[in-house]
MIVO-760340 format. One record per residue (C-alpha): residue number from 1; residue in one letter; chain; z, y, x. Coordinates in steps of 0.25 Angstrom, whole numbers, plus 5000, padded with zeros to 4 digits. Example, Ala and Ser with C-alpha at 12.3 -4.5 7.8 and 13.67 -1.06 7.14 Angstrom:
BEGIN
1 | A | A | 5031 | 4982 | 5049
2 | S | A | 5029 | 4996 | 5055
END
This chain:
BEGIN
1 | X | A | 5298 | 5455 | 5519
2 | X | A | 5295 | 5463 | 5506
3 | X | A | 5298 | 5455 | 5495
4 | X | A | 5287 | 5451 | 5486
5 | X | A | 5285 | 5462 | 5475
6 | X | A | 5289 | 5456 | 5462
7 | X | A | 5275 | 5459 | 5454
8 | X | A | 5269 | 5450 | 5466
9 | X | A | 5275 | 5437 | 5461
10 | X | A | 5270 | 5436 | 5449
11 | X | A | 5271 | 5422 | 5443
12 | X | A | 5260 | 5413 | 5437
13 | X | A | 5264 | 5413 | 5422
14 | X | A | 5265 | 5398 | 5423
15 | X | A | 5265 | 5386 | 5434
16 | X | A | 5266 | 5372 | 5430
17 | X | A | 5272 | 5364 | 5440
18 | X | A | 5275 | 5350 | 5444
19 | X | A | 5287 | 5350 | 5453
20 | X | A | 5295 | 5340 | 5461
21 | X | A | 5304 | 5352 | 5459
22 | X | A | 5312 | 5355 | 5445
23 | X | A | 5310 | 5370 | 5449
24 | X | A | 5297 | 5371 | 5458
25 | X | A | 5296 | 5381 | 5468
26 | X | A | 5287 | 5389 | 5461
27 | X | A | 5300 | 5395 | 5452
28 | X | A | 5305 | 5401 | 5461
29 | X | A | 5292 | 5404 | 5470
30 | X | A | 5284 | 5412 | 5460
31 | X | A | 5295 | 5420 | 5453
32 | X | A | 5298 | 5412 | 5441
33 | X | A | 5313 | 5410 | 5444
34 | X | A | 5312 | 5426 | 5441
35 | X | A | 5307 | 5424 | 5428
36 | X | A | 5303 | 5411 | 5424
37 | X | A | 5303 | 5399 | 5418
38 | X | A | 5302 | 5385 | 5422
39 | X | A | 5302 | 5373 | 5415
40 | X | A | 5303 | 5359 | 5424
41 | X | A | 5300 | 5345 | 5417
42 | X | A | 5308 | 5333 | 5424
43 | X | A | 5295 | 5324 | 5426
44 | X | A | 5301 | 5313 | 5435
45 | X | A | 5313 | 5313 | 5442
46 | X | A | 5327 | 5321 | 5443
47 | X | A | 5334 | 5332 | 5448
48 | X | A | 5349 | 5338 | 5447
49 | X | A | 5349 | 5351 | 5440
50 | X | A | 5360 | 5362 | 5437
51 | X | A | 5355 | 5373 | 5429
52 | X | A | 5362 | 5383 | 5424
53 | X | A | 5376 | 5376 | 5420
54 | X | A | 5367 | 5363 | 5418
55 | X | A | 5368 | 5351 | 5427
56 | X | A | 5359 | 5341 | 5424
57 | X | A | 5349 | 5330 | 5430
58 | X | A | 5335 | 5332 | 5426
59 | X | A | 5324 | 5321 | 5423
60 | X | A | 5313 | 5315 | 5418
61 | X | A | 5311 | 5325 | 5405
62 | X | A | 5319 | 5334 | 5408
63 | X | A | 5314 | 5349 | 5406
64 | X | A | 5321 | 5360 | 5417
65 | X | A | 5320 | 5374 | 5410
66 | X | A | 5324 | 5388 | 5421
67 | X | A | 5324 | 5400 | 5418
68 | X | A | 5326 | 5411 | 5427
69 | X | A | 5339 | 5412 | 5435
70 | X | A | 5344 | 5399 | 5432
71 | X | A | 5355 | 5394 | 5440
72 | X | A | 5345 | 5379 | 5445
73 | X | A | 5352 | 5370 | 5453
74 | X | A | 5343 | 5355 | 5458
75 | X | A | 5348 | 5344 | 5467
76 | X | A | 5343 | 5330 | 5467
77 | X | A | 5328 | 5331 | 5462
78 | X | A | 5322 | 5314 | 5463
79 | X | A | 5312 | 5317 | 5473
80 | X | A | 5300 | 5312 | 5463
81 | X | A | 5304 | 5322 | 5452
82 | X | A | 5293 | 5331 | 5446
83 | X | A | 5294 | 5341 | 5436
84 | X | A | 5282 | 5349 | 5427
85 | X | A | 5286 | 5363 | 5429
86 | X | A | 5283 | 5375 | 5421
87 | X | A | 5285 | 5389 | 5427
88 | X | A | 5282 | 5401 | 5419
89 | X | A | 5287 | 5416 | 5418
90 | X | A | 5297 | 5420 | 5407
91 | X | A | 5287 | 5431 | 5406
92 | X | A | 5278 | 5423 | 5399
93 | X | A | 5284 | 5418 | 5388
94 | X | A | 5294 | 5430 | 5384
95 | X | A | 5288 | 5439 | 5376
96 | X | A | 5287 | 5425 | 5366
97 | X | A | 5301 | 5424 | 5368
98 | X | A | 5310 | 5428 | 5355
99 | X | A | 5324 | 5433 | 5357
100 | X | A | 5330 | 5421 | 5350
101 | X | A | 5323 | 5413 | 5360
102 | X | A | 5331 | 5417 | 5371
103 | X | A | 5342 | 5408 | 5366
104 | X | A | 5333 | 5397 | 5371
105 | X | A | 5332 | 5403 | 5384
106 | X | A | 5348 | 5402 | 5385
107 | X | A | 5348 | 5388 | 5382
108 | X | A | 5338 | 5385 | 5393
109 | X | A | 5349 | 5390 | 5404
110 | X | A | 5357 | 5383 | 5397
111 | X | A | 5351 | 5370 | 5396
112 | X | A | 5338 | 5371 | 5406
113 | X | A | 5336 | 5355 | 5406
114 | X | A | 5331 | 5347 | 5394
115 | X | A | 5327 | 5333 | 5394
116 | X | A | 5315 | 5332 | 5387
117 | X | A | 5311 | 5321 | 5376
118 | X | A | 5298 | 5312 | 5378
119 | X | A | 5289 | 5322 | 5368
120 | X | A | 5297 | 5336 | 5372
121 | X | A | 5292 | 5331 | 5387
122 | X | A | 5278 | 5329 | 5383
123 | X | A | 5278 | 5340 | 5376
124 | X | A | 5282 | 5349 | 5389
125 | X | A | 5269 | 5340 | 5395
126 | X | A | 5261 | 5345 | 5387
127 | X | A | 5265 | 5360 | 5386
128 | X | A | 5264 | 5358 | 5403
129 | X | A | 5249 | 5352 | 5401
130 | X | A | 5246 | 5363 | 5391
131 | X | A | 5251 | 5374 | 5400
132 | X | A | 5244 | 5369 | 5412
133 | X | A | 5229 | 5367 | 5406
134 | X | A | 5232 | 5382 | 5399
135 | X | A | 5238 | 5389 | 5412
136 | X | A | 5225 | 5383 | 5421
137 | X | A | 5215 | 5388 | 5409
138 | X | A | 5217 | 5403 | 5414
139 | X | A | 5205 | 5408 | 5410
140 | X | A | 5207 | 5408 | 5396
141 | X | A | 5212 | 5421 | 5390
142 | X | A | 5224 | 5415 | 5382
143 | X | A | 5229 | 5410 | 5397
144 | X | A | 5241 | 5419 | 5396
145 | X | A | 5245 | 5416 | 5381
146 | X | A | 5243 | 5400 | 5381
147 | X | A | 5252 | 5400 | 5393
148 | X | A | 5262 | 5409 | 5387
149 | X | A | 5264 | 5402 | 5372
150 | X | A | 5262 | 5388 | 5380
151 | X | A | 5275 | 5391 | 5387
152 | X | A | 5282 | 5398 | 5375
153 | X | A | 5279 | 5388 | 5366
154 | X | A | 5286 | 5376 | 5378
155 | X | A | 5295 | 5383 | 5378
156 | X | A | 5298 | 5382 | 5365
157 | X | A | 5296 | 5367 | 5365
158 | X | A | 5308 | 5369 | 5375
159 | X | A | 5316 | 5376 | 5366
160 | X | A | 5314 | 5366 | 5354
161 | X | A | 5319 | 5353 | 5366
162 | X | A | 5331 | 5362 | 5369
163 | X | A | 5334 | 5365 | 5352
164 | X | A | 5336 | 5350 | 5352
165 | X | A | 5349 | 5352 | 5362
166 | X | A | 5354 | 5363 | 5354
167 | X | A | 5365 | 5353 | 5346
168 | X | A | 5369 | 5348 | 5360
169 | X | A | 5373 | 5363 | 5366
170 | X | A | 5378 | 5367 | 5352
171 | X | A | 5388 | 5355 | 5355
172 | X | A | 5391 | 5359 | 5370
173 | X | A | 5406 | 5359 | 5374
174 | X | A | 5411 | 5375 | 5375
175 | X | A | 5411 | 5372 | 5389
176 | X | A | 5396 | 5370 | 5390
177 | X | A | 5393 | 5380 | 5380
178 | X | A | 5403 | 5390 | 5389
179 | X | A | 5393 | 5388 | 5401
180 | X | A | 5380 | 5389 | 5392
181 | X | A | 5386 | 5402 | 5390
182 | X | A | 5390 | 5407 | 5404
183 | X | A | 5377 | 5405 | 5409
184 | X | A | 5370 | 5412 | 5398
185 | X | A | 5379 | 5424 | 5402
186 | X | A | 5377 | 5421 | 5416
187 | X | A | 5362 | 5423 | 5415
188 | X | A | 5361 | 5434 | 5406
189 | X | A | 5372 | 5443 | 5415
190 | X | A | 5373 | 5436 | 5431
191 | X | A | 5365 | 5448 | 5438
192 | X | A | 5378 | 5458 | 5430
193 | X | A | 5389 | 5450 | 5429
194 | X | A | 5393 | 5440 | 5441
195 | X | A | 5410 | 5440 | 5436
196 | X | A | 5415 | 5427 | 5430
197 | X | A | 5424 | 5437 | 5420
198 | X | A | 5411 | 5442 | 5415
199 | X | A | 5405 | 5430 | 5409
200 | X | A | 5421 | 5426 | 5406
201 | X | A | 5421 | 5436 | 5397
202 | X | A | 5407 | 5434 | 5390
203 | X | A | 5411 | 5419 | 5387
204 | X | A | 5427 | 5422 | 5383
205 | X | A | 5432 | 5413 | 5394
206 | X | A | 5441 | 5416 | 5407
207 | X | A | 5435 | 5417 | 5419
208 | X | A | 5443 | 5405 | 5424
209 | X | A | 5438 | 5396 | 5412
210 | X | A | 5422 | 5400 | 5415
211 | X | A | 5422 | 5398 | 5428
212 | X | A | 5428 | 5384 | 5428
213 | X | A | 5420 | 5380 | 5416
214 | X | A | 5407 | 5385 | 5424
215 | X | A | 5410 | 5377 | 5439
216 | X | A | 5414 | 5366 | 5431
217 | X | A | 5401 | 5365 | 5424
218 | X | A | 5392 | 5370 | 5435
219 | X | A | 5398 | 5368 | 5446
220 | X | A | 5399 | 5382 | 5452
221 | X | A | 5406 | 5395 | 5450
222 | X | A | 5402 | 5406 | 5440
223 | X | A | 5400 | 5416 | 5452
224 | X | A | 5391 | 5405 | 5459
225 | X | A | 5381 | 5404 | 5446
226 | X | A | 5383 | 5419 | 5446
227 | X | A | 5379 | 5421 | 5460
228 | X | A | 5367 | 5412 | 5458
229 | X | A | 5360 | 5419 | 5447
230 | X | A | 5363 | 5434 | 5455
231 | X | A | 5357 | 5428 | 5469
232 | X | A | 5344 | 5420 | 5461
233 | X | A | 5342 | 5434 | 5455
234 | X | A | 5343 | 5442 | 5467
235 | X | A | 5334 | 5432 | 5475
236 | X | A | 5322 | 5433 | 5464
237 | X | A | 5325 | 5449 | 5463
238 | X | A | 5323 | 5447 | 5481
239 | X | A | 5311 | 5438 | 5481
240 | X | A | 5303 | 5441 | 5469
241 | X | A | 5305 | 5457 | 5466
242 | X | A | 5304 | 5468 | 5477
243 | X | A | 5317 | 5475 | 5472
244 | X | A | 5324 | 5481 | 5482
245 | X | A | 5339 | 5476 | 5486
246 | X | A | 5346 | 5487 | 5480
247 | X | A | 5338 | 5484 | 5466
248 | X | A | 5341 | 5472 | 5466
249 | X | A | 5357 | 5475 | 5469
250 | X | A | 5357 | 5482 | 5456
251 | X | A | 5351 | 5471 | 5447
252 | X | A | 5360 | 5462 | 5451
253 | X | A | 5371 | 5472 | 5448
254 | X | A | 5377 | 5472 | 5462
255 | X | A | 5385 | 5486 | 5465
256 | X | A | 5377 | 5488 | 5477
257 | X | A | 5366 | 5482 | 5488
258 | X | A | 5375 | 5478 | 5500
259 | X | A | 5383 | 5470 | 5489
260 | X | A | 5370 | 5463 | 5483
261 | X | A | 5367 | 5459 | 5497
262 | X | A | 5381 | 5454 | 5500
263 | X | A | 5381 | 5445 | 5488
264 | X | A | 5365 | 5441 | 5492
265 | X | A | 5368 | 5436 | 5505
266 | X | A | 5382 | 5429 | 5501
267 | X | A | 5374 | 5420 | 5492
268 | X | A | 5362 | 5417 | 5498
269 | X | A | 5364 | 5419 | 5514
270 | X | A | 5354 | 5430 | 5515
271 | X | A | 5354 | 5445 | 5512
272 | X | A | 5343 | 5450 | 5500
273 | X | A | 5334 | 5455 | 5509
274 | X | A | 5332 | 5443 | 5519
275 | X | A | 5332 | 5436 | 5505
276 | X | A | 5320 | 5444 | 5502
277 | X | A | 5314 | 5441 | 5516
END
């Protein structure tokens, strides 16, 4: 089976959601893993979560930011856990975005859980409310831009919650920050560089030291993360694009296609065209 033309999943600029799920099924569903954002409100409940180099149990006010390609693991949701859920495309807010914002953006992979306070979680309330009542009037000819400055103007309100945790990562231990660090490089350069001595180098350490320091944290080998990020990125480039194999061999900076499909099927069982079936 052909696999769906990339122009023919085109997303709703915004759902709201409320989930038994912290990442409803719609993330990955309609493309917005590809491109996305989504941001998950702990209503009730609790659920294990590792993010990134985070591990940490979400609940009641506690707000769960994704970006794209994030490394999300979840175990152990309470079976009566609900979450408000926003999903929008990066699209839609990027062209507001300044380049000294994207600081910001780093400081959600590296922290994508925040426990709200009382006000900060009405106020996410009332942002939803707003967003809602605006996306259903879609007649109006401002449609577009209401949504758009609504949604850059959260997340703003996000970036003013996270400020006030600022002093707290200023004081992390140079281990912590060491991690911060990897995975900033990690996201900026896993589709080029998959060697431990690459991101060694970058952060001044021995290979040895980084990849003990990075199990220790997380719980799994450099290579392992690594191999994470190139298989989510070659499954999205499968089921949502219709690029052939051998274009997607050379985004991901693989010498050549039988060597993609070796590595593809070592991971995930399948080869990239059953995959695609």
């Amino acid at each position: 089976m052909k696999a769906p033309n990339k122009h023919s999943l085109k997303k709703k600029p915004l759902l709201i959601i409320i989930s038994e799920k912290l990442i409803p099924n719609q993330f990955y569903e309609q493309g917005y893993h590809l491109d996305g954002i989504l941001l998950s409100l702990c209503v009730k409940g609790s659920i294990n979560v590792q993010a990134n180099s985070q591990k940490v149990v979400m609940q009641a006010d506690d707000l769960f930011v994704l970006l794209p390609q994030s490394i999300v693991n979840t175990k152990d949701c309470h079976e009566n856990s609900s979450f408000l859920c926003l999903l929008f495309s990066f699209d839609e807010i990027s062209e507001l975005i300044l380049p000294t914002d994207y600081n910001f953006l780093k400081t959600l992979l590296q922290t994508p859980v925040l426990t709200l306070s009382e006000s900060e979680k009405e106020m996410y309330f009332r942002y939803f409310e707003l967003l809602k009542a605006n996306y259903d009037n879609a007649y109006s000819v401002f449609h577009d831009s209401i949504l758009k400055y609504l949604l850059f103007s959260l997340i703003g309100q996000i970036n003013i919650c996270y400020k006030q945790q600022e002093d707290t990562l200023k004081l992390a231990s140079r281990k912590e920050k060491i991690v911060f660090q990897f995975f900033n490089l990690v996201h900026q350069y896993y589709v080029s560089e998959r060697s431990v001595q690459y991101y060694a180098d970058q952060l001044k350490l021995t290979p040895k030291y980084l990849t003990t320091l990075i199990r220790e944290r997380t719980g799994r080998s450099i290579s392992i993360i690594i191999t994470e990020l190139v298989i989510i990125k070659a499954k999205s480039y499968l089921s949502a694009t219709d690029l052939s194999v051998s274009e997607i061999t050379e985004l991901l900076y693989f010498s050549d296609s039988s060597m993609f499909c070796r590595y593809f099927k070592k991971y995930t069982g399948i080869s990239p065209l059953m995959y695609r079936k």
